[in-house]
Short mmCIF file of the C-alpha atoms (twelve columns), coordinates in Angstrom:
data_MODEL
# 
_entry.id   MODEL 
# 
loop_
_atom_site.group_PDB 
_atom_site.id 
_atom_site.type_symbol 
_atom_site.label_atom_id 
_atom_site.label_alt_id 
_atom_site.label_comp_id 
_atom_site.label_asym_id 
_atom_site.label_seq_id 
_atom_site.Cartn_x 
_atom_site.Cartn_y 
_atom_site.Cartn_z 
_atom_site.pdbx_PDB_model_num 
ATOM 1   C CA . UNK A 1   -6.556  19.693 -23.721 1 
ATOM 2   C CA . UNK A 2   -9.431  19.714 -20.968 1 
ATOM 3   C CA . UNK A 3   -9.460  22.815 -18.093 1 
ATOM 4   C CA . UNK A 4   -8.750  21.827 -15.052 1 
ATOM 5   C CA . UNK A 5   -9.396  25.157 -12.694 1 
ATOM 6   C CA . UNK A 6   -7.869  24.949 -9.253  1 
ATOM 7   C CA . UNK A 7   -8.647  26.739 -5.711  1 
ATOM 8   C CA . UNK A 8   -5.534  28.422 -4.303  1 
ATOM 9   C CA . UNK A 9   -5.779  28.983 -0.515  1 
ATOM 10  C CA . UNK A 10  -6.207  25.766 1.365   1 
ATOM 11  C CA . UNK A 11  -6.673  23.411 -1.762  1 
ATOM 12  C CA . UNK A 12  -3.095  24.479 -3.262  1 
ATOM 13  C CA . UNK A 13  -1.363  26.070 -0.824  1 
ATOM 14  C CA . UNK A 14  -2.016  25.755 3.204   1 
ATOM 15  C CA . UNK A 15  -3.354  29.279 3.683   1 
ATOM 16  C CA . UNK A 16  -5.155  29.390 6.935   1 
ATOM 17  C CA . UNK A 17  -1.058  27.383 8.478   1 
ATOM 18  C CA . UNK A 18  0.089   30.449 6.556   1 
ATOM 19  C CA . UNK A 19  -1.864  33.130 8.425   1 
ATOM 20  C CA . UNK A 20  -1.640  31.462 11.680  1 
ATOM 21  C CA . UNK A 21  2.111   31.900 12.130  1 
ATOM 22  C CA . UNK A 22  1.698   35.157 10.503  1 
ATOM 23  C CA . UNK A 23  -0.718  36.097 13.403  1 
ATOM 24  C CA . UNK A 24  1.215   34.397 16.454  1 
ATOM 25  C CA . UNK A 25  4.146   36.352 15.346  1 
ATOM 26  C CA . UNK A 26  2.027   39.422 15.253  1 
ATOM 27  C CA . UNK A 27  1.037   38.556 18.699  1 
ATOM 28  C CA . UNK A 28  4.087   38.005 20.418  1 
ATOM 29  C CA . UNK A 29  5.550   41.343 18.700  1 
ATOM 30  C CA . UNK A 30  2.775   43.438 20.262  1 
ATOM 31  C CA . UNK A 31  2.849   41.476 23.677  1 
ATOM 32  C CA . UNK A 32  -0.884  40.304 23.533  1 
ATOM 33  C CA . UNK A 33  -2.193  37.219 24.890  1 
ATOM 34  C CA . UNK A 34  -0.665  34.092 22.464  1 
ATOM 35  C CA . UNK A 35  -4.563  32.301 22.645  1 
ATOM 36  C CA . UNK A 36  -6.066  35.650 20.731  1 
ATOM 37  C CA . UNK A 37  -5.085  33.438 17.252  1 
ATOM 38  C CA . UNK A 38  -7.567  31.829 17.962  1 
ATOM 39  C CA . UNK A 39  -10.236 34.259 17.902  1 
ATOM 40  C CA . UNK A 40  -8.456  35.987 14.952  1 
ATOM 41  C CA . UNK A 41  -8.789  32.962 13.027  1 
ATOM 42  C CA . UNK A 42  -12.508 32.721 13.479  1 
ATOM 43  C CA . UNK A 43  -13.141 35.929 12.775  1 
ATOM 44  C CA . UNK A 44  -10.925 35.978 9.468   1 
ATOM 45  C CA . UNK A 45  -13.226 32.589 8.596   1 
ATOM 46  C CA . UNK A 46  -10.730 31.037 6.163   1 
ATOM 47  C CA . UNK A 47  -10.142 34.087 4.385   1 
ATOM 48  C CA . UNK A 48  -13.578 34.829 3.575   1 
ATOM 49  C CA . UNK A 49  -14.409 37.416 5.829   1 
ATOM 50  C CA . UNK A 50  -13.378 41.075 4.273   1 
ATOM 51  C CA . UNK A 51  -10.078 42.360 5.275   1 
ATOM 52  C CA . UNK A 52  -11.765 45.753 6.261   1 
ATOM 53  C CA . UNK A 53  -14.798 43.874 8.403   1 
ATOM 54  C CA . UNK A 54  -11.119 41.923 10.069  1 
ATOM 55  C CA . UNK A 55  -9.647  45.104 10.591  1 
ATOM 56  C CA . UNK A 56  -12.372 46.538 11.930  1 
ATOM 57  C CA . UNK A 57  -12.585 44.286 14.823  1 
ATOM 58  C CA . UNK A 58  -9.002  43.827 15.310  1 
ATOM 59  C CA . UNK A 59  -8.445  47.718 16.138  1 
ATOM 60  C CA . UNK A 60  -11.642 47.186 18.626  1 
ATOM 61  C CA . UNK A 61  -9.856  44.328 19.925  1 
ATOM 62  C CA . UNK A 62  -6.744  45.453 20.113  1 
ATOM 63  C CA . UNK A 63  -7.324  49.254 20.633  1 
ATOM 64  C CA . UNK A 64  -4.729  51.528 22.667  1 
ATOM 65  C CA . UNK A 65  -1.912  48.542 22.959  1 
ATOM 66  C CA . UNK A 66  -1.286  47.851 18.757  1 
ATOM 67  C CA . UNK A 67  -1.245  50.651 15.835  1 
ATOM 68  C CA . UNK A 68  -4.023  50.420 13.404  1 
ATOM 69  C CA . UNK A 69  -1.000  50.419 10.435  1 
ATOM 70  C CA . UNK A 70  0.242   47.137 12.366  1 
ATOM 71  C CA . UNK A 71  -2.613  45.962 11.823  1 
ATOM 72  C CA . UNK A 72  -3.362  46.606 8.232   1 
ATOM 73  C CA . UNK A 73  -0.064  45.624 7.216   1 
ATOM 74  C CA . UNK A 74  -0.352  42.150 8.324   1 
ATOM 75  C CA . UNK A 75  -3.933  41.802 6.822   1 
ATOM 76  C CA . UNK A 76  -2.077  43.061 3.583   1 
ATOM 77  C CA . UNK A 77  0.614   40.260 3.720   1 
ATOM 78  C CA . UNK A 78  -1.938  37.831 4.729   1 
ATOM 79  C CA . UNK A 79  0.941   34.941 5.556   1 
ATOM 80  C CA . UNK A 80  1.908   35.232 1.724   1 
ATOM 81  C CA . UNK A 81  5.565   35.026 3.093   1 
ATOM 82  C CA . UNK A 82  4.830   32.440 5.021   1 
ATOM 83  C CA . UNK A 83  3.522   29.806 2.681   1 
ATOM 84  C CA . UNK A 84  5.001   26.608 2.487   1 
ATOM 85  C CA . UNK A 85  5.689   24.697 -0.987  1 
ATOM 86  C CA . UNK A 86  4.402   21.343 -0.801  1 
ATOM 87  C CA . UNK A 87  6.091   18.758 -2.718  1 
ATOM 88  C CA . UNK A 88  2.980   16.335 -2.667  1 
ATOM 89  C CA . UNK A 89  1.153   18.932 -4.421  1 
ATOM 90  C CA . UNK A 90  3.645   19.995 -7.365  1 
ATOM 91  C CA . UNK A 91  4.278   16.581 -7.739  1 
ATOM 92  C CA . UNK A 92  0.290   15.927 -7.943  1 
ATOM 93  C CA . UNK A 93  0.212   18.896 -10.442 1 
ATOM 94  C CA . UNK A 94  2.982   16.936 -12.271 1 
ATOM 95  C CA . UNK A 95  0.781   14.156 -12.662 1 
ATOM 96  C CA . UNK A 96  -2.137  16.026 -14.080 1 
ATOM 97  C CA . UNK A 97  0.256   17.825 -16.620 1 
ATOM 98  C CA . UNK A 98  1.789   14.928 -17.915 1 
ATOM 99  C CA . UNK A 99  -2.159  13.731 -18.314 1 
ATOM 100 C CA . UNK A 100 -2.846  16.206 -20.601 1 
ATOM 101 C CA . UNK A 101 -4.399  18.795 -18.350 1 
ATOM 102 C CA . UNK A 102 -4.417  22.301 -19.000 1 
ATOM 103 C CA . UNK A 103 -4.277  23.922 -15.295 1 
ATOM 104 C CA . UNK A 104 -5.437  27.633 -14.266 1 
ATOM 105 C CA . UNK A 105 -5.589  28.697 -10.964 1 
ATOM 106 C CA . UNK A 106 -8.803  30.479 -9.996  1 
ATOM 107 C CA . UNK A 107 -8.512  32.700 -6.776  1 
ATOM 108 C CA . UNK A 108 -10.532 35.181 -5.102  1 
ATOM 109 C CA . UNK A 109 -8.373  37.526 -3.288  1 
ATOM 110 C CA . UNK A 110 -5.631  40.847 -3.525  1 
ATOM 111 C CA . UNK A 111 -4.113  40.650 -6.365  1 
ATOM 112 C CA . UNK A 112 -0.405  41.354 -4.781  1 
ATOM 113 C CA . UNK A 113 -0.952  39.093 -2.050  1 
ATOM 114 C CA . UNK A 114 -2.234  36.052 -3.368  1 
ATOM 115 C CA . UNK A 115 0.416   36.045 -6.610  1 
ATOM 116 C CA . UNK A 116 3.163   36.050 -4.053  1 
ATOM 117 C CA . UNK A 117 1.611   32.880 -2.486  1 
ATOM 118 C CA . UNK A 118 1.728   31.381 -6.162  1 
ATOM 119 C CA . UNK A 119 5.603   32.400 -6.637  1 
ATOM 120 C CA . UNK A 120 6.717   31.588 -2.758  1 
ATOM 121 C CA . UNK A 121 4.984   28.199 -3.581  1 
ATOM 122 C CA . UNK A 122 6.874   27.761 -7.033  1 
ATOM 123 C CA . UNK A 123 3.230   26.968 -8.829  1 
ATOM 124 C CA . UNK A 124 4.313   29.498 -11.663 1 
ATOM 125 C CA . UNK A 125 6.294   26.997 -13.201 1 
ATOM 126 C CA . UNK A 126 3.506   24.547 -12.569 1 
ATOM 127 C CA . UNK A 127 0.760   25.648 -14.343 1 
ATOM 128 C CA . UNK A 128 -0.655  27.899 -17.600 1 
ATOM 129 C CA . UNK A 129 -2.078  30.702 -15.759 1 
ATOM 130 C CA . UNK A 130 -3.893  32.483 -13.039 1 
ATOM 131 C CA . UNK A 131 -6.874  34.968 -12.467 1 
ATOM 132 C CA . UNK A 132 -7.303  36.877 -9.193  1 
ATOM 133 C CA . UNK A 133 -10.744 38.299 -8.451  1 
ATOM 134 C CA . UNK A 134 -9.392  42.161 -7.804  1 
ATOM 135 C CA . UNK A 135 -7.665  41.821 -10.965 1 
ATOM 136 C CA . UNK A 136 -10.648 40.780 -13.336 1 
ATOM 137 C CA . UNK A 137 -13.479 42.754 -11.050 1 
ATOM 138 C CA . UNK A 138 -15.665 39.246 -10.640 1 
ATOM 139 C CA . UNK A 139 -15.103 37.249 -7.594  1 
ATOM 140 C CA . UNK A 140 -16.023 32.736 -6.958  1 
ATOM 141 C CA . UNK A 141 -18.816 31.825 -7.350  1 
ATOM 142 C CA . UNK A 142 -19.241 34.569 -10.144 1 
ATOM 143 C CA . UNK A 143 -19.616 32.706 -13.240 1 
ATOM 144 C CA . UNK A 144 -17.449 35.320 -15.332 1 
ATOM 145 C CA . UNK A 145 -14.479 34.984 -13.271 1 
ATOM 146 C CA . UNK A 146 -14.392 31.339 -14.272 1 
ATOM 147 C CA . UNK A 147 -14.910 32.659 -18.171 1 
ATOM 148 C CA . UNK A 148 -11.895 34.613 -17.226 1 
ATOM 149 C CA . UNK A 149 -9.731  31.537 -16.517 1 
ATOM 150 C CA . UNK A 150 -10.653 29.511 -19.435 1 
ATOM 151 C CA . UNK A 151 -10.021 32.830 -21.861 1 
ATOM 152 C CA . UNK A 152 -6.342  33.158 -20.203 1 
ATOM 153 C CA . UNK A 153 -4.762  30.139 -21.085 1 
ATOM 154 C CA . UNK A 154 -7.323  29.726 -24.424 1 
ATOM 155 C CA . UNK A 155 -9.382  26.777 -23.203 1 
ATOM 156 C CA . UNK A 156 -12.862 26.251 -23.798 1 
ATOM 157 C CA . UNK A 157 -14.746 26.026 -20.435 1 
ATOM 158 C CA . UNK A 158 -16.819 23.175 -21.471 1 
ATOM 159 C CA . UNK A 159 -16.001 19.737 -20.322 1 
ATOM 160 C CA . UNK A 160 -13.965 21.592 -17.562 1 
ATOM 161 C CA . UNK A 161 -13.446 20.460 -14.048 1 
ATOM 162 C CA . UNK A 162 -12.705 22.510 -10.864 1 
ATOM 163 C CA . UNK A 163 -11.329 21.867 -7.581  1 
ATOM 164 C CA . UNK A 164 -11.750 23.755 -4.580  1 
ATOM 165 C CA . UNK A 165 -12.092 23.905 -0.657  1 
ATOM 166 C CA . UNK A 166 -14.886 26.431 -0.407  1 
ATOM 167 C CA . UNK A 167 -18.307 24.804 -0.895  1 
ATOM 168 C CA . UNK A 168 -20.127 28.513 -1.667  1 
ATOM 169 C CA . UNK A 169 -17.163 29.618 -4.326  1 
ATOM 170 C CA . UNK A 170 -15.995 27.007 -5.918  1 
ATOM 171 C CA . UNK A 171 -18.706 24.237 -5.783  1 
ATOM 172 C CA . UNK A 172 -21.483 27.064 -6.541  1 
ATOM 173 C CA . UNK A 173 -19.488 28.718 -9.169  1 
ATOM 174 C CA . UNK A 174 -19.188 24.614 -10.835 1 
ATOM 175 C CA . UNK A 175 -22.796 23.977 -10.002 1 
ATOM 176 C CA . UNK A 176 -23.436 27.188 -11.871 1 
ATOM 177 C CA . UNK A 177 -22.197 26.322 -15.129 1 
ATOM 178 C CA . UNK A 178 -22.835 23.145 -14.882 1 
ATOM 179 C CA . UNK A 179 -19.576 22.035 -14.733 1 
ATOM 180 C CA . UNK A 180 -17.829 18.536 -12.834 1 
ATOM 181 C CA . UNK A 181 -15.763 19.567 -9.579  1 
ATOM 182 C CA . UNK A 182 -14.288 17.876 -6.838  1 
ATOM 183 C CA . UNK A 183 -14.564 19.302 -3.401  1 
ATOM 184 C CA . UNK A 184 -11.574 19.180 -1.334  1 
ATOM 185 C CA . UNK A 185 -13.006 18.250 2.208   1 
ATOM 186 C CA . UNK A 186 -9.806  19.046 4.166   1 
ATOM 187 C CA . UNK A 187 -11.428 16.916 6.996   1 
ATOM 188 C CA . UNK A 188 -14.916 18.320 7.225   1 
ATOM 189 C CA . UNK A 189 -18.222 16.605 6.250   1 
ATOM 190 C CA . UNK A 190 -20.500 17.881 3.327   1 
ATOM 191 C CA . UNK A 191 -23.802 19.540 4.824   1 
ATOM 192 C CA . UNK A 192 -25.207 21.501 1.938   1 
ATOM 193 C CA . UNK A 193 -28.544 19.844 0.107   1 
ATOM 194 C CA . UNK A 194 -29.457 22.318 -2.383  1 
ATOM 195 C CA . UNK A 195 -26.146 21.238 -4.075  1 
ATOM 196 C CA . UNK A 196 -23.193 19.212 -3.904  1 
ATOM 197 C CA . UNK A 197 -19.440 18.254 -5.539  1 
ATOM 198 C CA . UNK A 198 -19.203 15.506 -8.807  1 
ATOM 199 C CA . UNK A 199 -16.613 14.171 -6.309  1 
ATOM 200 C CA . UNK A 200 -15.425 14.445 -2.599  1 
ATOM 201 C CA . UNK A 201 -11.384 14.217 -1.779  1 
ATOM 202 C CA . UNK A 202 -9.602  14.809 1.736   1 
ATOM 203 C CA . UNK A 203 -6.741  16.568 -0.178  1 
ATOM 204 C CA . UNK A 204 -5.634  18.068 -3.292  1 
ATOM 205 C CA . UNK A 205 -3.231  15.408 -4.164  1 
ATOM 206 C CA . UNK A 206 -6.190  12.605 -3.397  1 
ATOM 207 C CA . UNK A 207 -8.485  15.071 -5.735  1 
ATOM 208 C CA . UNK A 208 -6.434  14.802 -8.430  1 
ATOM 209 C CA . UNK A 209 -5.338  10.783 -8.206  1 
ATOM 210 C CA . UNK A 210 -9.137  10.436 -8.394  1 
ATOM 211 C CA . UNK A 211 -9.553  12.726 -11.808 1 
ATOM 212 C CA . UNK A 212 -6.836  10.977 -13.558 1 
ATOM 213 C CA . UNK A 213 -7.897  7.748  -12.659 1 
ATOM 214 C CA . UNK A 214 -11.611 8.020  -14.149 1 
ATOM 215 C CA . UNK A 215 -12.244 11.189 -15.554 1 
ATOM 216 C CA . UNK A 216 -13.174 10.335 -19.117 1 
# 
C-alpha cells in the first residue's frame, strides 16, 4: 500500500481558527485590548515561532496586567480544545483509504498538545499512525522524522507522497528525499525558486481529489 504522510495543523485540522479563539478568549479574560490577536497571531507565525520566543514577548507585552503562568498555560493548550472536526476532511481521508492509501500523520509540535488535536478531531480512527517531533527528537524538514513515519505503520518510504501547508517543513523535507508532495496553498501564492511542490491544492480535501485521480 503506498505512504501517504499528512501535515496536521492547517492542512488537517484548522490550527491557526483554533488558536485564535483560544487567544480572544484569553484576551477578554485578562481585560486587554480585543485587536492584540492580531499581533499575537503574527508573532506566533502559524505555529512556527517557539513557544518560549512567544512567551517571551507576550510577558513583555503584557507585563504587570496578566500572570506569566496565564500565559504559559495557554501556549501549552495551543487551541487543542478548540479544534474543530471537519467532515470534508474525514470524508476526504475516507476516500484515500478506500484507495488503498496507507495514511500517517507527520507533525512537528508538543507531543500532548498536538495528539489532543488528533483525538478532538476524531483522525485516530482515520488513519494508521502518527509521529510528533518532541516525541521522536527530529523535527519537518528533518529527513529522519519522515523515516520515523514510514517505520510506524511499516511502509516503505519510497514511492511516498506528502501533503502539507508549510513550504520550509513539509515541501523541503519531500524535496529532500526526493519524494512527490502536494502543497496545500490555503490561499497564498508559491514564491520559493530554489524548490517547489509535485502539485499545488487550495485545500486538503482538493489535495487529495487530485492524488486519487492521477497518482499512478
Amino acid at each position: 500500500m503506498p505512504l501517504l504522510m499528512l501535515d496536521l495543523d492547517n492542512t488537517l485540522v484548522d490550527r491557526d481558527a483554533a488558536f485564535r479563539d483560544a487567544v480572544s478568549t484569553f484576551l477578554a479574560e485578562h481585560h486587554l485590548p480585543a485587536a492584540d490577536v492580531t499581533w499575537v497571531m503574527t508573532v506566533d507565525a502559524g505555529g512556527y515561532t517557539a513557544r518560549h520566543d512567544v512567551a517571551v514577548a507576550m510577558n513583555d507585552r503584557f507585563r504587570g496586567r496578566v500572570p506569566a503562568t496565564a500565559v504559559q498555560a495557554l501556549l501549552d493548550r495551543g487551541g487543542a480544545d478548540r479544534v474543530v472536526p471537519a467532515d470534508a476532511v474525514r470524508d476526504a481521508l475516507h476516500r484515500a483509504l478506500a484507495d488503498g492509501w496507507t495514511c500517517v500523520i507527520v507533525t512537528n509540535g508538543c507531543t500532548v498538545q498536538q495528539e489532543a488535536k488528533i483525538l478532538r478531531a476524531g483522525l485516530d480512527r482515520l488513519v494508521q499512525g502518527w509521529v510528533v517531533s518532541e516525541r521522536v527528537g527530529f523535527k519537518k524538514p528533518d529527513p529522519e522524522i519522515f523515516h520515523a513515519a514510514a517505520d510506524a505503520v511499516g511502509v516503505p518510504l519510497a514511492g511516498a507522497w506528502i501533503i502539507g501547508d508549510s513550504a520550509h517543513a513539509d515541501i523541503v523535507g519531500a524535496d529532500a528525499l526526493g519524494l512527490r508532495s502536494i502543497w496545500v496553498s490555503n490561499g497564498r501564492t508559491w514564491d520559493q525558486d530554489s524548490y517547489r511542490p509535485t502539485r499545488i491544492a487550495e485545500d486538503f480535501v482538493t489535495a487529495i481529489d487530485s492524488l486519487i485521480s492521477t497518482a499512478g
